[in-house]
Backbone bond lengths (Angstrom), bond angles and torsions (degrees), N, CA, C in turn:
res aa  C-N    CA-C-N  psi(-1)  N-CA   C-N-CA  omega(-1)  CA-C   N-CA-C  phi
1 X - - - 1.445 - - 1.521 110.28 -
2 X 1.489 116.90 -46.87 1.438 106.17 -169.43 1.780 92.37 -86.35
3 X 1.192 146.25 3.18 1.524 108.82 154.05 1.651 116.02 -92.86
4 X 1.137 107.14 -5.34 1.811 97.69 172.30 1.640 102.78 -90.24
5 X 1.140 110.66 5.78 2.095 113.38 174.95 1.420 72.22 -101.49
6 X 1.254 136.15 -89.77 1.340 137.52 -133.85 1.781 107.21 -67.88
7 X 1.288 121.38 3.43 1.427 154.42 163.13 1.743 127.60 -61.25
8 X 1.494 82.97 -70.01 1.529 109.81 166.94 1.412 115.36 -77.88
9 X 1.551 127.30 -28.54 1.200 111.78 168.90 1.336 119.81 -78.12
10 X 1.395 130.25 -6.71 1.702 120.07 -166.37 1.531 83.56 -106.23
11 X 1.228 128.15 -10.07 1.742 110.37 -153.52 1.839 84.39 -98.37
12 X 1.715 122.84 -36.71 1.178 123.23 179.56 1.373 121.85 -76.46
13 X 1.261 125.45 -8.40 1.460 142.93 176.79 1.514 113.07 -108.60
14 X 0.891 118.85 -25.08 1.432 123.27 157.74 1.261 129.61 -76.09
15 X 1.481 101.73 -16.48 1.869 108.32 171.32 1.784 93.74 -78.62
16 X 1.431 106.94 -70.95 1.205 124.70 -174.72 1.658 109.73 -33.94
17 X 1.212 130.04 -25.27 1.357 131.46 -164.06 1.275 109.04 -117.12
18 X 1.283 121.33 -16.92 1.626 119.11 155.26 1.161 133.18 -91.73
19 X 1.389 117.91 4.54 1.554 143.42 169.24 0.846 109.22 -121.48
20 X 1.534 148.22 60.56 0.996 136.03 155.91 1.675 137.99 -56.00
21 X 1.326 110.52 -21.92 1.439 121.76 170.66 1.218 118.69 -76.96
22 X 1.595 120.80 -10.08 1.632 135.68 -174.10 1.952 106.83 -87.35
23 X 1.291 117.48 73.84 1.184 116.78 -150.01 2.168 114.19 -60.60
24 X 1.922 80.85 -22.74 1.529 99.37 -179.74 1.374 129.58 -49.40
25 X 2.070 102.10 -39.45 1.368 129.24 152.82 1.666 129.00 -30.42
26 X 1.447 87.63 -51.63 1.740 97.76 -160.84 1.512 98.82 -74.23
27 X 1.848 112.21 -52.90 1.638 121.21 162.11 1.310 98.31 -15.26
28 X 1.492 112.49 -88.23 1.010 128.41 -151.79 1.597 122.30 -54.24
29 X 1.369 117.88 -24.63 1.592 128.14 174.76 1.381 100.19 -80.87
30 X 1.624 124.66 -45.54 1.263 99.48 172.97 1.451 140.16 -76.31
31 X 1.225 115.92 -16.24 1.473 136.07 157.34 1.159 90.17 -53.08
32 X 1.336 150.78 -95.27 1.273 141.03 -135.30 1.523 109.19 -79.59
33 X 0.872 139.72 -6.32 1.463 156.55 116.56 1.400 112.42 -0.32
34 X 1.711 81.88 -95.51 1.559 80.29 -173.72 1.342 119.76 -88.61
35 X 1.191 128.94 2.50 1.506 123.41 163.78 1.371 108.98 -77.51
36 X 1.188 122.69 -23.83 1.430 109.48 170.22 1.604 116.74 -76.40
37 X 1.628 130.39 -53.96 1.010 110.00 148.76 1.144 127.24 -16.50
38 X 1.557 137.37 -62.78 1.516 119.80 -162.58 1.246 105.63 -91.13
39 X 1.468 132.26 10.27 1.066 123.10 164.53 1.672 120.37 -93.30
40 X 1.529 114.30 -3.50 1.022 118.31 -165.06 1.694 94.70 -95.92
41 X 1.357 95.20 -39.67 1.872 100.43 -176.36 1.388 111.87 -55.50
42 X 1.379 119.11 -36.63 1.793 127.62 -177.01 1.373 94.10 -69.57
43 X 1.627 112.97 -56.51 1.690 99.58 -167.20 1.905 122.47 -65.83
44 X 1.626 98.36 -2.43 1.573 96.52 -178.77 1.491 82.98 -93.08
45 X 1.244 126.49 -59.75 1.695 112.71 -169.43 1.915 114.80 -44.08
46 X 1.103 97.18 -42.92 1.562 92.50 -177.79 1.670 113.50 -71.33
47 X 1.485 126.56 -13.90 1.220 118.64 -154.49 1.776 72.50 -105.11
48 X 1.360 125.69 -70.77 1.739 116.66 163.63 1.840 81.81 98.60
49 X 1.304 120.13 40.88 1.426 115.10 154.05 1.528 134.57 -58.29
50 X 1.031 130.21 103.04 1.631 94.77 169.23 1.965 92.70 141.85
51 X 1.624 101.20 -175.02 1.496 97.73 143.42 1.348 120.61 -142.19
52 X 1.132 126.14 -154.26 1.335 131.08 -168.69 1.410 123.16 -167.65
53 X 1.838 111.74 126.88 1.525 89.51 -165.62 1.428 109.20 -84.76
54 X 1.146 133.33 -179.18 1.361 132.05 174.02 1.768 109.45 -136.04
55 X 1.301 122.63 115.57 1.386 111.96 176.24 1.360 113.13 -113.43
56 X 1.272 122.96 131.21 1.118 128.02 159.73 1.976 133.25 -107.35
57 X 1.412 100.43 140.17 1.301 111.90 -146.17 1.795 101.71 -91.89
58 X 1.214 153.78 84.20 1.104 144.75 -167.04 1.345 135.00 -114.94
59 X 1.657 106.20 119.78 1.733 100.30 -171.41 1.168 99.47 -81.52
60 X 1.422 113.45 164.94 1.814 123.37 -158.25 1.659 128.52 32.75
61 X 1.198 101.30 -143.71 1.141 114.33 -143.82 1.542 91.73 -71.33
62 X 1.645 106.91 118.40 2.020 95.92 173.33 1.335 109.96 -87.02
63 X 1.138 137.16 -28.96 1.756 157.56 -164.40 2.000 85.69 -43.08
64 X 0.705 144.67 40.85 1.655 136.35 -179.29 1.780 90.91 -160.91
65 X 1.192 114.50 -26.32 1.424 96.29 -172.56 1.794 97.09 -120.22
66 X 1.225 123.47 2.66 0.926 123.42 169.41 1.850 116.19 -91.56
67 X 1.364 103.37 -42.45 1.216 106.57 149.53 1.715 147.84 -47.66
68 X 1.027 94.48 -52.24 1.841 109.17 153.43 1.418 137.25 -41.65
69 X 1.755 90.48 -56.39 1.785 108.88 172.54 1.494 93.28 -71.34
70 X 1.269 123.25 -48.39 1.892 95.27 -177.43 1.147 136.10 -61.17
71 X 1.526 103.83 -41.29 1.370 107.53 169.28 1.732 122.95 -43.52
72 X 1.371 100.01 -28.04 1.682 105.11 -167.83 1.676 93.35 -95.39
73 X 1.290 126.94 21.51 1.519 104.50 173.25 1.764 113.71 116.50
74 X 1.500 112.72 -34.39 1.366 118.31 -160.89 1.598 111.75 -96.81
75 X 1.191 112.99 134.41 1.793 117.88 -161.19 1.694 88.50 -120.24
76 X 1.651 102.75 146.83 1.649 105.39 -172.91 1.242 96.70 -149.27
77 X 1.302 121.16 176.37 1.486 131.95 -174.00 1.968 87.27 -126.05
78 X 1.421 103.96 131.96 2.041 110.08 150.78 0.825 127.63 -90.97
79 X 1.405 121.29 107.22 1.760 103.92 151.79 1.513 118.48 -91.87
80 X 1.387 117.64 166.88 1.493 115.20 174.51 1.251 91.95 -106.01
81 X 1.298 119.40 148.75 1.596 133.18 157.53 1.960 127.76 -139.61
82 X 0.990 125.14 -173.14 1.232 116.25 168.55 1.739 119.47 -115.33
83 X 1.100 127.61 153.43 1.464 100.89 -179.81 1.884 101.36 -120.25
84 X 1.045 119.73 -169.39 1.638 132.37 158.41 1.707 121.57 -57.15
85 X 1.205 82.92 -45.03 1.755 96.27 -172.92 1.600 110.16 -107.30
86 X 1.198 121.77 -14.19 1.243 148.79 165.13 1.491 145.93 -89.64
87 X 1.399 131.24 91.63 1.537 106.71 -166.05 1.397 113.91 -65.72
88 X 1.151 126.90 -9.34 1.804 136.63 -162.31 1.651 101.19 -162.73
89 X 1.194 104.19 122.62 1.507 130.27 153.26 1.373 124.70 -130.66
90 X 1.451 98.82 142.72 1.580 88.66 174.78 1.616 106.50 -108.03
91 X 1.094 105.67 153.90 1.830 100.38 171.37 1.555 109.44 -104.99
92 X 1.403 133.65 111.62 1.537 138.64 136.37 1.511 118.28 -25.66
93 X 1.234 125.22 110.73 1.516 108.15 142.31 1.293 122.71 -103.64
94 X 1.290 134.77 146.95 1.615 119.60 145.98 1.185 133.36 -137.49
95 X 0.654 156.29 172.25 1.686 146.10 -144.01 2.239 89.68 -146.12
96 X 1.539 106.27 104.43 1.800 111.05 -173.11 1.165 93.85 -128.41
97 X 1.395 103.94 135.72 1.404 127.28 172.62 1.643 105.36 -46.92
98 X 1.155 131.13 142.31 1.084 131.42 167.48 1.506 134.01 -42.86
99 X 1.424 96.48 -35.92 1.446 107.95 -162.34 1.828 90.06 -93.60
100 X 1.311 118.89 -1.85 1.137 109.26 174.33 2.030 116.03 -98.50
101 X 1.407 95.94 -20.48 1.801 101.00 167.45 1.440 118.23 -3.43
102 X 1.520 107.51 -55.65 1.494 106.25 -151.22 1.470 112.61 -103.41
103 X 1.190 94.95 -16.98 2.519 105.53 159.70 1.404 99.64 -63.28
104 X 1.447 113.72 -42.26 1.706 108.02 -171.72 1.414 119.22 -66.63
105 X 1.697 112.62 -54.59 1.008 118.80 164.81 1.764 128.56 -49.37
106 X 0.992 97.22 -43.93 1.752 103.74 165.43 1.300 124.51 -31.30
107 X 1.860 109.98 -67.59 1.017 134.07 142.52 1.577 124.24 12.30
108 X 2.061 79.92 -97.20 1.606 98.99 172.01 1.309 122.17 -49.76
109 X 1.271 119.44 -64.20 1.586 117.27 172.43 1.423 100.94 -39.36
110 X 1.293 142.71 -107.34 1.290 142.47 -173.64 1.545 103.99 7.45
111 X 1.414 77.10 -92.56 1.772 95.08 -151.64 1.758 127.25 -71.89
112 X 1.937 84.58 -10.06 1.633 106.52 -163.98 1.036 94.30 -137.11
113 X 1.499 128.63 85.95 1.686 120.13 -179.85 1.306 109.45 -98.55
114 X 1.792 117.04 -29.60 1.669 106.28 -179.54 1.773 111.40 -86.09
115 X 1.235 134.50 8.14 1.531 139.46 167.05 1.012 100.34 -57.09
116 X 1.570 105.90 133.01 1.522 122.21 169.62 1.599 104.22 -96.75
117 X 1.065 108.73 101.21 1.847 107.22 152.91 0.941 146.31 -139.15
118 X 1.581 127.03 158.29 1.457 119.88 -162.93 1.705 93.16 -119.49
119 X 1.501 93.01 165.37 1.666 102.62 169.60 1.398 97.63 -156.38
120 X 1.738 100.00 147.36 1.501 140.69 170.60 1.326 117.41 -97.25
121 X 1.581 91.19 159.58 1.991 93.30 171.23 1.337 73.90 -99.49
122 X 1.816 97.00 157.97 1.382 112.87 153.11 1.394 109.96 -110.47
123 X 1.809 102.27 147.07 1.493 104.17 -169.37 1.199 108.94 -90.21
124 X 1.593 111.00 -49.64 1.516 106.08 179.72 1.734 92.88 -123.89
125 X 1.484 98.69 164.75 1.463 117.69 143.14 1.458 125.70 -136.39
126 X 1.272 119.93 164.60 1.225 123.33 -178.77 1.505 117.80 -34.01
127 X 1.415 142.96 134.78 1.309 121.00 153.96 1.427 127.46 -49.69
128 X 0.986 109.64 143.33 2.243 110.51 -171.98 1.773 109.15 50.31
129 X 1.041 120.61 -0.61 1.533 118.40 160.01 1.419 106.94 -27.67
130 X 1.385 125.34 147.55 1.398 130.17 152.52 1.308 129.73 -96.23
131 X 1.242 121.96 115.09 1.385 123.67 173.59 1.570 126.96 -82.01
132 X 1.104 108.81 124.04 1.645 101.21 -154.04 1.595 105.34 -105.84
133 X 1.584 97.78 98.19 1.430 126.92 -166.42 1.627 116.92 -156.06
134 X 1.210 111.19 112.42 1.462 111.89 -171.66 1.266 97.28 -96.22
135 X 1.852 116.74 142.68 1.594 111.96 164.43 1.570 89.90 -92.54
136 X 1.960 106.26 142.71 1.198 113.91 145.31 1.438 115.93 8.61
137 X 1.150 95.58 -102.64 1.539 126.93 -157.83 1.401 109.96 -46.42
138 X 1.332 112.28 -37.41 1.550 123.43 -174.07 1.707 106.46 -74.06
139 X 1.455 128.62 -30.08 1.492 144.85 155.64 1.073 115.56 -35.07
140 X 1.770 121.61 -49.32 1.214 131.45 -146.38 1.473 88.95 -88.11
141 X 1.620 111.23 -50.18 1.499 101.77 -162.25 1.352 122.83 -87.99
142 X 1.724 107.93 -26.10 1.371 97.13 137.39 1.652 155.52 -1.20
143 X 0.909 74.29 -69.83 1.779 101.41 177.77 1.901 100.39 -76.82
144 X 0.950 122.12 -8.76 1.394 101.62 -173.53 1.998 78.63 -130.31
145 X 1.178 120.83 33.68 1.557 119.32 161.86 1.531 107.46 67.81
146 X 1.528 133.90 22.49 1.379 122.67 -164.77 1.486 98.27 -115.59
């Protein structure tokens, strides 16, 4: 894969760079540029491989929002810290399936609009590591032993 990318880029930059007076060229490399970029970003969001940690940054008391996210499935690690603007924060981590990003975020917006948080891809994890994330569905039947 990366020599038919690394293929297409010298054969499309090499047109573009020996014509420089052909202005249609240059258009045209950057259009395909960046439309490919944004086509690549939709096709990773839609395919939703992988996971991603998500931390959230919280002044006072987290025990109400830590409670909530569990109930719905989502397992986190606390730290306590201090902030600038803050005498006490706690920091959230959690490590969510990808394809789950956008239930979480929902969530937050809703119910949690002043939380500050950021999220990562994760590159690796442990082999057989556990990620501590319940689906729905798997809760429900759970509970009735299936």
């Amino acid at each position: 894969m990366g020599i038919v990318k690394t293929g297409i880029w010298l054969l499309s930059t090499g047109l573009v760079l020996t014509n420089l007076t052909d202005y249609w060229n240059i258009l045209a490399y950057l259009a395909g540029y960046g439309i490919g970029t944004l086509l690549g970003m939709q096709i990773e969001d839609m395919i939703s491989i992988g996971d991603v940690i998500v931390r959230l940054i919280i002044p006072g008391d987290p025990q109400p929002i830590i409670a909530d996210l569990s109930t719905q499935g989502y397992g986190m690690t606390r730290i306590e810290g201090t902030g600038t603007f803050s005498h006490s924060v706690s920091i959230i981590f959690m490590i969510v399936p990808r394809k789950e990003l956008s239930r979480l975020l929902n969530i937050l917006s809703k119910k949690y609009p002043d939380i500050l948080y950021t999220i990562e891809d994760v590159r690796n994890i442990k082999q057989g590591a556990k990620i501590f994330f319940k689906d729905p569905k798997k809760r429900v039947l759970g509970f009735f032993g299936l």
